[in-house]
MARBA-3410 file (N, C-alpha, C, O; in Angstrom, 1 decimal):
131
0.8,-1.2,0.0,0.0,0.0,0.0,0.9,1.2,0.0,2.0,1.3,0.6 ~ 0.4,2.5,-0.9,1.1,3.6,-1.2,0.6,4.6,-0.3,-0.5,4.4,0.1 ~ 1.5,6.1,0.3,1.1,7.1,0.8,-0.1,7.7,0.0,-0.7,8.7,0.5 ~ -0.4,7.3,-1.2,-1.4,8.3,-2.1,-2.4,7.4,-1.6,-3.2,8.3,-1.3 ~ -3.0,6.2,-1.2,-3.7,5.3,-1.0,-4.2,6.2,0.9,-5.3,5.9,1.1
-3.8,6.7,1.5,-4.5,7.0,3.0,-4.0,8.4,2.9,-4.8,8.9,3.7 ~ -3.0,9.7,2.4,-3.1,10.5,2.9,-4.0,11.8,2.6,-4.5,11.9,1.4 ~ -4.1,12.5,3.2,-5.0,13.6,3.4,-4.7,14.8,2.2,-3.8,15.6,2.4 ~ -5.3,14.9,1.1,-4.9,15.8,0.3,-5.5,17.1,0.6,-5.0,18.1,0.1 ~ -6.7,17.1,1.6,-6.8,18.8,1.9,-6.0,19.4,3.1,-6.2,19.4,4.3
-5.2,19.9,2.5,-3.9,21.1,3.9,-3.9,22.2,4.0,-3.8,23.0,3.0 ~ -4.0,22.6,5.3,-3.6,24.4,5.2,-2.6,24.5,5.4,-1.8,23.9,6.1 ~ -2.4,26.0,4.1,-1.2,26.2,4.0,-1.1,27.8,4.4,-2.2,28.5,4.4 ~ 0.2,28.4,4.7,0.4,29.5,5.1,2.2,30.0,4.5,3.2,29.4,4.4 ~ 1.7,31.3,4.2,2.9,31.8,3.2,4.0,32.2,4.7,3.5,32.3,5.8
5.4,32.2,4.5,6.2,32.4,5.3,6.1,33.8,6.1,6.8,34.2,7.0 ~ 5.0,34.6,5.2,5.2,36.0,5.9,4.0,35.9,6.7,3.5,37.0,7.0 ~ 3.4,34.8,7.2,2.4,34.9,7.9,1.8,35.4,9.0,2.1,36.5,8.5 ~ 1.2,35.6,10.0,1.7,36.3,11.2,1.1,34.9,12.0,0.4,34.0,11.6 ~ 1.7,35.1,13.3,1.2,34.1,14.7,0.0,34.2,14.6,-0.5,33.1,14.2
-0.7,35.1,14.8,-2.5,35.2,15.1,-2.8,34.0,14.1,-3.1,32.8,14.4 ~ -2.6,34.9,12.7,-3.2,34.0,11.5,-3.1,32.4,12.1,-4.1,31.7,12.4 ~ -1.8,32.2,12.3,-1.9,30.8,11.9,-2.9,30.1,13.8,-3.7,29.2,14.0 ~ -2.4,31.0,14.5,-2.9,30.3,15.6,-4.8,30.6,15.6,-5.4,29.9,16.4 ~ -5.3,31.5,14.8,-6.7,31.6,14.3,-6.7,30.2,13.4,-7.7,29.6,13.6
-5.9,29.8,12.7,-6.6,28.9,11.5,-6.5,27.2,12.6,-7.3,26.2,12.4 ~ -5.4,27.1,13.7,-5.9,26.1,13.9,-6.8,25.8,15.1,-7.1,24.6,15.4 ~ -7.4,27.3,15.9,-8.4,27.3,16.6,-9.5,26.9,15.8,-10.3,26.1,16.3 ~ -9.7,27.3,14.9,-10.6,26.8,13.9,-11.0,25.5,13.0,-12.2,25.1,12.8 ~ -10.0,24.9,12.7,-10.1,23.6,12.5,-9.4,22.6,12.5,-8.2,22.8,12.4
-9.6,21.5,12.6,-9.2,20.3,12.8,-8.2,19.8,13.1,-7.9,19.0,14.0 ~ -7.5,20.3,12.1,-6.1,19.9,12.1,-4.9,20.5,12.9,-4.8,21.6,13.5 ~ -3.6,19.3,12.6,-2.8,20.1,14.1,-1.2,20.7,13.1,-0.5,21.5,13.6 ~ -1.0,20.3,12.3,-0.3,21.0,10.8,-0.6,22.2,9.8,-1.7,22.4,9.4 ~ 0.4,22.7,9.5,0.0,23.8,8.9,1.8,23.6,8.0,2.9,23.5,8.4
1.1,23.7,6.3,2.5,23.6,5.4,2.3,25.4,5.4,1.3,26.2,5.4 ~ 3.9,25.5,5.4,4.3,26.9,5.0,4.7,26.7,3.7,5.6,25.9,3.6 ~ 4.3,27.5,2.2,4.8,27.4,1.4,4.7,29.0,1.0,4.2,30.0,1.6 ~ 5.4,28.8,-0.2,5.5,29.8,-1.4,5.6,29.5,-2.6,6.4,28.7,-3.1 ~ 4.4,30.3,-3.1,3.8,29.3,-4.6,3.6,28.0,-4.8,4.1,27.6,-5.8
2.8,27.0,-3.8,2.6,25.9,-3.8,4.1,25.2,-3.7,4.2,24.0,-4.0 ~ 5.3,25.8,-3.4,6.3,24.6,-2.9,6.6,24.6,-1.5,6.3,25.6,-1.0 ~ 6.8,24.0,-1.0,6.7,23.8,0.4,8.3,24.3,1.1,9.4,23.9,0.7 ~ 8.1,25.1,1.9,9.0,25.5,3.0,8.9,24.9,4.0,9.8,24.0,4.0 ~ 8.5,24.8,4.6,8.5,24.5,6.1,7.6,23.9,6.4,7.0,23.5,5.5
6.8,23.5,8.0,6.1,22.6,8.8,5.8,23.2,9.7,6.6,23.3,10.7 ~ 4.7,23.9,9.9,4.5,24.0,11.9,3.3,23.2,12.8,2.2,23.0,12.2 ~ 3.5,23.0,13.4,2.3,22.1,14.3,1.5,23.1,15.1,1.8,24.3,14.9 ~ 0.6,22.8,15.9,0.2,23.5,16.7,0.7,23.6,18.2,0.4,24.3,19.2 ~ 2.0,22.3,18.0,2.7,22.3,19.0,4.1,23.2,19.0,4.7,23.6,20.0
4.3,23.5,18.2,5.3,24.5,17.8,4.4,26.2,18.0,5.0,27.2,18.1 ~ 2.8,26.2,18.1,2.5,27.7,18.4,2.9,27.5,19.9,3.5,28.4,20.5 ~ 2.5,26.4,20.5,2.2,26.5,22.1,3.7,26.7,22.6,4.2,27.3,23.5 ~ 4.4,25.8,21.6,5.8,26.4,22.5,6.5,27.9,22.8,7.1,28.4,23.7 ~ 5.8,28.5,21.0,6.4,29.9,21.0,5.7,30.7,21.6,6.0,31.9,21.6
4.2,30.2,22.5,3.5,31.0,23.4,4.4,30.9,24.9,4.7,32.0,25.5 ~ 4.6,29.8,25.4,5.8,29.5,26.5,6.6,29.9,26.6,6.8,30.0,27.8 ~ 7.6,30.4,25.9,9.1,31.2,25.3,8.5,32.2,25.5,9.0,32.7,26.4 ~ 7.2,33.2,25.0,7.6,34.3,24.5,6.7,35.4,26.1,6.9,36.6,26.3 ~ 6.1,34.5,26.7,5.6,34.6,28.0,6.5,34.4,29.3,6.4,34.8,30.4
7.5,33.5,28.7,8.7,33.2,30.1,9.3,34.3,29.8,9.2,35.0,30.8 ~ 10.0,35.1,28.6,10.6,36.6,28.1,9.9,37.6,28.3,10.4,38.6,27.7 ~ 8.7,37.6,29.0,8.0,38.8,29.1,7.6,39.5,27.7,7.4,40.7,27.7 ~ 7.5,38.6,26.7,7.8,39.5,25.3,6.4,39.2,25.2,6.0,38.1,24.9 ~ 5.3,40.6,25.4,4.1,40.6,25.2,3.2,41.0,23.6,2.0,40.8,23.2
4.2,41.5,23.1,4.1,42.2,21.9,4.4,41.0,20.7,4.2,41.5,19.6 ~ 4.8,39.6,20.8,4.8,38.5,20.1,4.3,37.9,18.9,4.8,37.4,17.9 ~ 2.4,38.2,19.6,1.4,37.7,18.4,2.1,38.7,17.3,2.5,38.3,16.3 ~ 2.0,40.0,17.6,2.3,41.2,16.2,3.4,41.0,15.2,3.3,41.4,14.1 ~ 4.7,40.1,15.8,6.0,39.9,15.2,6.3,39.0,15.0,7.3,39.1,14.3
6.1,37.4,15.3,6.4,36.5,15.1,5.8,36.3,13.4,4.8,36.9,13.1 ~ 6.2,35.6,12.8,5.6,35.2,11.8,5.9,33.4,11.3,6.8,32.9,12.1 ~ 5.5,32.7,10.5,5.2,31.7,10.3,7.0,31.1,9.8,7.2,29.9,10.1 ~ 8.0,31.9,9.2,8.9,31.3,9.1,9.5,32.0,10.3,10.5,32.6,9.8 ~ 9.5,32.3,11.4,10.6,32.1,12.5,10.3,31.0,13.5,10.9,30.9,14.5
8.9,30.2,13.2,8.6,29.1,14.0,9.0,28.4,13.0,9.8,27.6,13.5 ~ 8.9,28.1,11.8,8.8,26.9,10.9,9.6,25.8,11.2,10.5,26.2,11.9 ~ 9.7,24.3,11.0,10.5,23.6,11.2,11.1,23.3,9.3,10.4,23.2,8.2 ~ 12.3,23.2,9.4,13.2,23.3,8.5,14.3,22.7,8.9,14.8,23.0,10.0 ~ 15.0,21.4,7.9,14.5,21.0,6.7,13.4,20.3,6.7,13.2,20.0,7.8
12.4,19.8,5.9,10.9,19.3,5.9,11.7,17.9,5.9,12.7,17.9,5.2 ~ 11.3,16.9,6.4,11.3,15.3,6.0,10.2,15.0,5.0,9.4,14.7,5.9 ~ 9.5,14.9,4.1,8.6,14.5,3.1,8.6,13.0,2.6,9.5,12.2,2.7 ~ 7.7,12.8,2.1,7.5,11.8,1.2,6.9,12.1,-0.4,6.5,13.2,-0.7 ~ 6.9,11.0,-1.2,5.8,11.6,-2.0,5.0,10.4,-2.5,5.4,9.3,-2.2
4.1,10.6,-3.0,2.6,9.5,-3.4,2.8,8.0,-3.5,2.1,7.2,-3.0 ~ 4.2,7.7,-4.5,4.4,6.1,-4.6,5.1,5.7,-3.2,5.5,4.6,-3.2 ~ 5.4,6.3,-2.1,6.3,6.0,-1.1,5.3,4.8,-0.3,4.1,4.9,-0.3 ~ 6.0,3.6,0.5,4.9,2.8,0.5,5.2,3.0,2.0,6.2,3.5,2.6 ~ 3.8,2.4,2.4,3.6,3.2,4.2,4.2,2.9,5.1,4.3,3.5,6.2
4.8,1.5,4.8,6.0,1.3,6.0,7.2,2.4,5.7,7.5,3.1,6.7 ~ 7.6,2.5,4.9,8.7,3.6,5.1,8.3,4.4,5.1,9.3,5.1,5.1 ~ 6.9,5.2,5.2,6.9,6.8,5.6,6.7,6.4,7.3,7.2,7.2,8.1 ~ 6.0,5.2,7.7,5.7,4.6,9.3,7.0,4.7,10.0,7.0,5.2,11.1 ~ 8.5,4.3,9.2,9.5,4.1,9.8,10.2,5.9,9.9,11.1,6.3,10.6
9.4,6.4,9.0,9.9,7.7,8.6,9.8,8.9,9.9,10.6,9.8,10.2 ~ 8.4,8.6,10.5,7.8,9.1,11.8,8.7,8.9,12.4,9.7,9.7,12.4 ~ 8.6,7.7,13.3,9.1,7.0,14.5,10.7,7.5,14.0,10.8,8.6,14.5 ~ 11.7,7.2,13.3,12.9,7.3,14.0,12.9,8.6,13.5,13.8,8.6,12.7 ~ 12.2,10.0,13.4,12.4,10.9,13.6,11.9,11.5,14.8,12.7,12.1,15.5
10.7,11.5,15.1,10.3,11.6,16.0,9.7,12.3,15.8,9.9,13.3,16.4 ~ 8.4,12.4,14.7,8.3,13.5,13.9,6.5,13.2,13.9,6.2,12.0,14.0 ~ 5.4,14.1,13.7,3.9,13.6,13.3,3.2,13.7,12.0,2.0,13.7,11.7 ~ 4.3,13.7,11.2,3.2,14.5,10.0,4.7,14.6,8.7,5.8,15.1,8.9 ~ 4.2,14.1,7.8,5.0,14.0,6.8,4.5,14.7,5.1,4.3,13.9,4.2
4.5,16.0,5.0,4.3,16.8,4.0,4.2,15.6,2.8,5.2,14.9,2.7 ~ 3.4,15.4,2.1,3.5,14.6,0.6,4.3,15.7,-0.6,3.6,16.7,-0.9 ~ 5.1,15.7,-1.1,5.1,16.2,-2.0,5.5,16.1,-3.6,5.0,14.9,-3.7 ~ 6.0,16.4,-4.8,6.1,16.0,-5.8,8.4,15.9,-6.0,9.3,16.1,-5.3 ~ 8.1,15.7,-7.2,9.9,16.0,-7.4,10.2,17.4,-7.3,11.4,17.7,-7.1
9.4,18.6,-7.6,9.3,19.7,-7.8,9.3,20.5,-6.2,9.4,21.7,-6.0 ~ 9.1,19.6,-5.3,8.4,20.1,-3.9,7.1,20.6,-3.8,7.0,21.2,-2.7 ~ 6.1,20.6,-4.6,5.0,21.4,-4.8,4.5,19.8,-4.3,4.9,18.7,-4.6 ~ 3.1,20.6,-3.3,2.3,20.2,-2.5,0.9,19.6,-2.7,-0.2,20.0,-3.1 ~ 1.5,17.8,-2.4,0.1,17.0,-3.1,-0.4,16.8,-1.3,-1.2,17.7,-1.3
-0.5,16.5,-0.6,-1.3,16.8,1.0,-0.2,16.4,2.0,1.0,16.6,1.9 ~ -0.8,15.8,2.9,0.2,15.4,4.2,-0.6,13.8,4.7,-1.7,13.3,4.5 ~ 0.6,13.5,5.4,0.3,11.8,5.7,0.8,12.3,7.2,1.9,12.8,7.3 ~ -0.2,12.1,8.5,-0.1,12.0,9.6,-0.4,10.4,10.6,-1.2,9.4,10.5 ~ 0.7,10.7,11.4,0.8,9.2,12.1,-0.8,8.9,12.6,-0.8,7.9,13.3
-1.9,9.3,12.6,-3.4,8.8,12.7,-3.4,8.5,11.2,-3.5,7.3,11.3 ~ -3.4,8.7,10.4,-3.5,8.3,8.8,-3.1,6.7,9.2,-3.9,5.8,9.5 ~ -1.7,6.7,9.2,-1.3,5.5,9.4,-2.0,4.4,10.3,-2.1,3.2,10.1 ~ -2.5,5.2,11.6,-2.6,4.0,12.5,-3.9,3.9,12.1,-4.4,2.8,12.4 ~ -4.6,4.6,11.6,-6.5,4.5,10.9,-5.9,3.0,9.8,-6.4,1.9,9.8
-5.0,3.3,9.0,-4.8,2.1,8.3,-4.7,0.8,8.8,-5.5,-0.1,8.5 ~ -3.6,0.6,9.9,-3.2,-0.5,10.4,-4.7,-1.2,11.4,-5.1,-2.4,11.4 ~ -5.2,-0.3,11.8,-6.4,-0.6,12.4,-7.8,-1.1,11.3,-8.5,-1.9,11.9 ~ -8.0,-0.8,10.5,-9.1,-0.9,9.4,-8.8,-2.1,8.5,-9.6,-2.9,8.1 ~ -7.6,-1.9,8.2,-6.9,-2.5,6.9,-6.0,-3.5,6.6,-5.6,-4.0,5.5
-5.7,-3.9,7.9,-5.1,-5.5,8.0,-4.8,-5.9,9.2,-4.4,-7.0,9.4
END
């Protein structure tokens, strides 16, 4: 079985000049716990929603109250992205997680431009359903 076979092709994405609000509005809002930073549909970076909460912790232990206004989406980003892309088969994006230690694996093309993301619930929804 292929990553194109269980991952999630709808993602939010956010341009690197994004601001904190923005993104910490888009994932009070919905569902998901990833957000691709791109420009022009190629992919830069990664943030989670675990990466807003940290930069709320940091920027509250520093007294730096003025934060939401100046942080923007590439000074949290995680960089370099680990990816996969569509024919990658799910044990090696499975093994791809765990020895990184990582939740969420951007799909993308040879080009880096953005076909969705495969998250370790993807996976375990598979192993659980599917064999």
């Amino acid at each position: 079985m292929l990553v194109k076979n269980i991952m999630t092709a709808k993602v939010y994405t956010v341009e690197a000049t994004s601001s904190f609000t923005t993104m910490q509005a888009i994932f009070e809002r919905e569902a998901f716990h990833h957000l691709l930073v791109e420009d022009q549909g190629l992919l830069l970076g990664v943030i989670s929603d675990r990466d807003i909460l940290k930069n709320i912790s940091e920027q509250v232990r520093n007294d730096n109250l003025e934060f939401p206004q100046t942080l923007t989406a590439e000074d949290i980003m995680t960089t370099p992205v680990i990816s996969v892309d569509q024919e990658t088969p799910i044990n090696t994006a499975s093994i791809l997680l765990l020895e990184n230690n990582i939740s969420c694996l951007p799909v993308v093309d040879a080009d880096y431009n953005i076909d969705g993301i495969l998250t370790w619930k993807d996976i375990l929804r598979y192993h659980i359903y599917n064999t």
